[in-house]
Structure formats: C-alpha cells, structure tokens
C-alpha positions in Angstrom: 3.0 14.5 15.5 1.4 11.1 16.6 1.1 7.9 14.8 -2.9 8.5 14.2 -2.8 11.9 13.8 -3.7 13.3 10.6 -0.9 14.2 7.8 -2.6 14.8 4.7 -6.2 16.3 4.3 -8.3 17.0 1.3 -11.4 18.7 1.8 -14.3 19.2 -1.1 -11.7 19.5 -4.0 -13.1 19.9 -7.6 -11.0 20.2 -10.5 -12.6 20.5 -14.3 -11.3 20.8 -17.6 -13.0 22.1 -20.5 -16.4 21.7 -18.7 -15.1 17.8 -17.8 -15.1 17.3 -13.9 -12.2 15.0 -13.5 -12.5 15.4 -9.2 -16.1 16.3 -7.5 -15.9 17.1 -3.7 -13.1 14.5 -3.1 -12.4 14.4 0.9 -9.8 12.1 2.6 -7.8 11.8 5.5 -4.3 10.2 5.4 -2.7 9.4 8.7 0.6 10.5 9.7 2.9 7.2 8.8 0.0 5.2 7.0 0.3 3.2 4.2 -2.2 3.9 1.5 -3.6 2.6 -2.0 -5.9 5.0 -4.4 -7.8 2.9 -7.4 -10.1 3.0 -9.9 -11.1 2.5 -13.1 -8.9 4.5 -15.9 -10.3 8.1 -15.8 -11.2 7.8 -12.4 -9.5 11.1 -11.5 -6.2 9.0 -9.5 -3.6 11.1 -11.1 -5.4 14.1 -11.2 -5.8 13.9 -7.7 -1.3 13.5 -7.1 -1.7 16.6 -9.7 -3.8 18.4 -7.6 -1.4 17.7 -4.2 1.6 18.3 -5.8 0.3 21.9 -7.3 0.6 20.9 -10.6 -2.7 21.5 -11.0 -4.3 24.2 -8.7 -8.1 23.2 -7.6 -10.9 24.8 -8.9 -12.6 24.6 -5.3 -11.6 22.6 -1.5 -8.6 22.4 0.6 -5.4 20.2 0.7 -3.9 20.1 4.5 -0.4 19.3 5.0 0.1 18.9 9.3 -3.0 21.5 9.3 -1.4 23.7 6.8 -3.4 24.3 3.3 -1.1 24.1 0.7 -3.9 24.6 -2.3 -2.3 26.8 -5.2 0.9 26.5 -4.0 4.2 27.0 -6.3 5.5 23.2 -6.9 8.8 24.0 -5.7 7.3 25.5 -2.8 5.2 22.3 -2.0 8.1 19.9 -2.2 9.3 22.3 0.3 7.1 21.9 2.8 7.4 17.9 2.6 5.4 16.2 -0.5 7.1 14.1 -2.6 6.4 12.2 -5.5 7.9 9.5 -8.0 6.5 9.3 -11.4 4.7 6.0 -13.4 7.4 7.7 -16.4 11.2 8.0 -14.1 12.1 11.6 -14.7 16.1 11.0 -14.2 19.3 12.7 -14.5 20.7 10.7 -17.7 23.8 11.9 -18.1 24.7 11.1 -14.2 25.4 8.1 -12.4 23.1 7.0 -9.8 25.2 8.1 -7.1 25.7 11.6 -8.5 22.1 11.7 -9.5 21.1 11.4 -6.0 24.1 13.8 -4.7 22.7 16.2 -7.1 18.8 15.9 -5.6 20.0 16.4 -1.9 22.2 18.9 -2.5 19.8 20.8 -4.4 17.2 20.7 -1.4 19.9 21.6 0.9 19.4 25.2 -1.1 23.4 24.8 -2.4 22.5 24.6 -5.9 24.6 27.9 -6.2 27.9 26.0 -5.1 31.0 26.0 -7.2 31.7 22.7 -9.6 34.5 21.6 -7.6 32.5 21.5 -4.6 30.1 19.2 -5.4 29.6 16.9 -4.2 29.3 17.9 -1.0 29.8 15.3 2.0 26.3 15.7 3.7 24.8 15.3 0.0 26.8 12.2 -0.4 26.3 10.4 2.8 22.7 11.0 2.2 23.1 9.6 -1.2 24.3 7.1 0.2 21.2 6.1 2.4 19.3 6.3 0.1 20.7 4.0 -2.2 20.7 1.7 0.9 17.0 1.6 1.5 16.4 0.9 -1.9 18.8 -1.3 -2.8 20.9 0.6 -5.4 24.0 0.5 -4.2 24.6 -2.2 -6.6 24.6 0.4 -9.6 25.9 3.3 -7.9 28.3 3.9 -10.5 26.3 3.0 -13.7 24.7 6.1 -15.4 20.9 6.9 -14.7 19.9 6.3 -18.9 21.5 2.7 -18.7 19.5 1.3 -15.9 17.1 -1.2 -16.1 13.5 -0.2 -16.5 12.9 -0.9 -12.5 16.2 0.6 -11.4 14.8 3.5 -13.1 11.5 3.4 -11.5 13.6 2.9 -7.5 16.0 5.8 -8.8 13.1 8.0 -9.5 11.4 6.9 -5.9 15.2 8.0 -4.7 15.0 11.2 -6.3 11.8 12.0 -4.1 13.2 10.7 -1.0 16.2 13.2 -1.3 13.3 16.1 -0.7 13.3 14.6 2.5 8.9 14.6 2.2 6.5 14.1 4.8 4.1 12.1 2.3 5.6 10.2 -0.5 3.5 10.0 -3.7 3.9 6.5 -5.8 2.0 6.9 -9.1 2.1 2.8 -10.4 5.4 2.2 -8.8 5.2 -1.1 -10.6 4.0 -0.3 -13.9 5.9 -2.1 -17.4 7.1 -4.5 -14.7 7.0 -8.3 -15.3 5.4 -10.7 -11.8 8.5 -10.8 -9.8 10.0 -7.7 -10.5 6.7 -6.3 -9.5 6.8 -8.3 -6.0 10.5 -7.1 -5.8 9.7 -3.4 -5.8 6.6 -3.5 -3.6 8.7 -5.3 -1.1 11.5 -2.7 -1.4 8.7 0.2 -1.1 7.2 -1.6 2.2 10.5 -1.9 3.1 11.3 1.6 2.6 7.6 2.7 4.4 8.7 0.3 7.4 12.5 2.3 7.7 11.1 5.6 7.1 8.1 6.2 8.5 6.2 8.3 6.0 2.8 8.7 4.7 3.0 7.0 1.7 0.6 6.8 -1.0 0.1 4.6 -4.1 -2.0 4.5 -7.5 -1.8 0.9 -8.4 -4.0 -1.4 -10.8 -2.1 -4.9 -9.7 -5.0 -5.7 -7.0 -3.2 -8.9 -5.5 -0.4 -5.9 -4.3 -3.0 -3.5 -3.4 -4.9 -6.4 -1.3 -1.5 -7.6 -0.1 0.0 -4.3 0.9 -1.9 -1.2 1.7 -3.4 -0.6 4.6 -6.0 1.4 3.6 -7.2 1.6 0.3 -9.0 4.6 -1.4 -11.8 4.0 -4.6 -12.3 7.1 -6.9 -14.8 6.2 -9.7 -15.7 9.6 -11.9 -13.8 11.7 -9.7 -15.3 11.0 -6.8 -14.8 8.9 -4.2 -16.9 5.8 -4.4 -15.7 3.9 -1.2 -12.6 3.2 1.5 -11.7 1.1 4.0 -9.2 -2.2 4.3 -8.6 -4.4 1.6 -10.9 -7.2 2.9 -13.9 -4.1 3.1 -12.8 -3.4 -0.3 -12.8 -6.6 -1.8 -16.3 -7.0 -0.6 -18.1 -3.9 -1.4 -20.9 -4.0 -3.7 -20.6 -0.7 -5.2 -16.8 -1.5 -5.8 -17.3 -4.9 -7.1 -19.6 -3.6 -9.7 -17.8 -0.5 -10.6 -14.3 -1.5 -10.7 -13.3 -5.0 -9.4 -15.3 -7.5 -10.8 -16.8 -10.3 -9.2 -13.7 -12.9 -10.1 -11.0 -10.5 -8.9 -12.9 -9.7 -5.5 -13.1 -13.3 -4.8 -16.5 -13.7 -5.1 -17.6 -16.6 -7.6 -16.9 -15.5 -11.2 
C-alpha cells in the first residue's frame, strides 16, 4: 500500500443512544501513514467515534474501511486482529507485572500462544519484541518496575505499548497527554511523533491541548454535535470561521481576542 493511499474510511456512520445522536453521517478518509488530530468541543462525538472503530460500539448506520475492508460490527478481538489499535485517556495495564513482562505478555498473546505452559513464557520472539517496544518509547528505563508503580505518563506510554504489541495498522490515541503537567505533555507528544516517524502508521489522536494539535498533526479533524464541522491543516483550522466560533475561540486561533 502507498504512502497516499487510503487506510482508514468511514462512510455515513450514525450512532444514537436513547434517541441522542452522538455521530450523524460522519465521513473521513485517513491516509495510509498520516498523522492525524480529531477535536471538538466535549460531547462532540470524538470518543464515540474510536468506539465505533474499535467495535465497541457497532453503528447504527455507514461503513468503516480498513485497506478496503469494512470492518462495521465486528467482534473487538477480531478488529485488533485485523490491525486497529488503540491506547486509552485511563491506562488499562497489567498491575501486578513489570513493564517488561506486561509487554511480553501483550505480544505473546497476539502471537495466538496464550495457551503456552508457565514455564514457557516468556517466549524469546515476545521478548525481543518487548524489547522494541520499550525502545521506541523510551521505557527501558523502568523495565523492571511493576506496571501499578509507574508514574502517571509512564502509564499512559505503557498503555500506547500495549497497543503497539497488536502490531496495528492505525493506532488510536484517545488524549495521550491528559492529567499531564506542560513539559511532560511536550515529552510524550515528542515520543509519539517519534514513534509515528519509526513506525510508520496511521495514527490518530483526540486531543484538547491546541498548541500540540497546531504543532503536530498533520491533518486535523473537527466534530461539533457529531458531525463533522470542518478539516484540513492546522493553519486552515486555526482560521476557519465556523471553527473559531464553535470551538476555538478567537484568542486561541490567533485572531485578536
């Protein structure tokens, strides 16, 4: 698959609940490798929408296209499968493992040996892969320390580690910098670009830290009452009308307060 072609496609999906739309005939196209930002207001329909791709949710209408494939209504486990991964704003961890066996664990899990005997595992592809990952995102450091004792953002880059061992084809970040302070922020948005940069994924990110979004992202995606009010690059963004008005504000666009 080229550079430009298209990895991810949503067409027309609508998702209510109790009579509430939270999405409305949301279509996008990610490209294969790109680097992209979803906001919005709170409510907006963001996480809904990495519900609706990861087949938490199933939609109520429309298509989601994996490399052509529609993947709509899926089993989870049967999504990550075919290559979506996704890291949560709350880590979900292994607690009572160390880093390094909590991400032995995850690849040798995908590697469909989760029926091995104790004294097997780890197994050596599971922990050189482990191992990698712990490189990219810079967690080598605390390899041996367990997953409940980390640091809030060593938890957040353990969970992002935990997707990565599904070996995904799009990566879903849902406020990978949330709880954080200013430079731990900037620290883990490096490490994600840095990860993007080695990897070569689609990656996609809910984020409300606009200077990062701006900074960052490629492309950047605005759902406003679960639909999709405008995108383009951050400099279209920042100057859009309906998205000043709706979301950004005229001070954080840049515009004269």
């Amino acid at each position: 698959m080229t550079a430009d072609a298209v990895m991810l496609k949503l067409e027309g999906l609508r998702k209510s609940f109790g009579g509430v739309a939270a999405t409305r005939d949301v279509s996008l196209a990610f490209a294969n490798g790109s680097f992209s930002a979803v906001i919005g207001p709170n409510g907006a329909g963001k996480t809904t929408l990495f519900n609706l791709i990861t087949g938490r949710f199933a939609p109520d209408a429309g298509r989601i296209l994996l490399a052509d494939v529609d993947i709509a209504g899926l089993d989870r486990r049967e999504i990550v499968r075919r290559g979506i991964g996704r890291a949560f704003q709350v880590a979900s961890l292994f607690p009572t493992l160390t880093v390094a066996e909590a991400l032995a664990a995850a690849v040798q899990a995908h590697q469909r040996r989760e029926t091995v005997k104790l004294q097997s595992f780890p197994l050596a592809p599971a922990v050189s892969r482990a191992g990698e990952i712990m490189e990219m995102l810079k967690l080598t450091r605390v390899a041996g320390i367990l997953s409940r004792n980390l640091s809030h953002g060593d938890q957040k880059l353990l969970d992002i580690g935990l997707a990565l061992a599904l070996d995904p084809k799009v990566l879903l970040l849902d406020e990978p910098t949330a709880g954080m302070g200013p430079d731990e922020r900037w620290q883990m948005i490096e490490t994600v670009q840095s990860l993007w940069r080695a990897v070569h994924m689609t990656l996609i990110f809910i984020e409300h830290d606009m200077d990062i979004v701006f900074k960052v992202a490629q492309t950047v995606r605005v759902l406003s009452y679960g639909t999709v009010l405008a995108e383009g690059t951050p400099d279209e963004i920042r100057r859009n009308p309906k998205v000043i008005e709706a979301y950004l504000g005229k001070s954080a666009a840049g515009a004269p307060a």
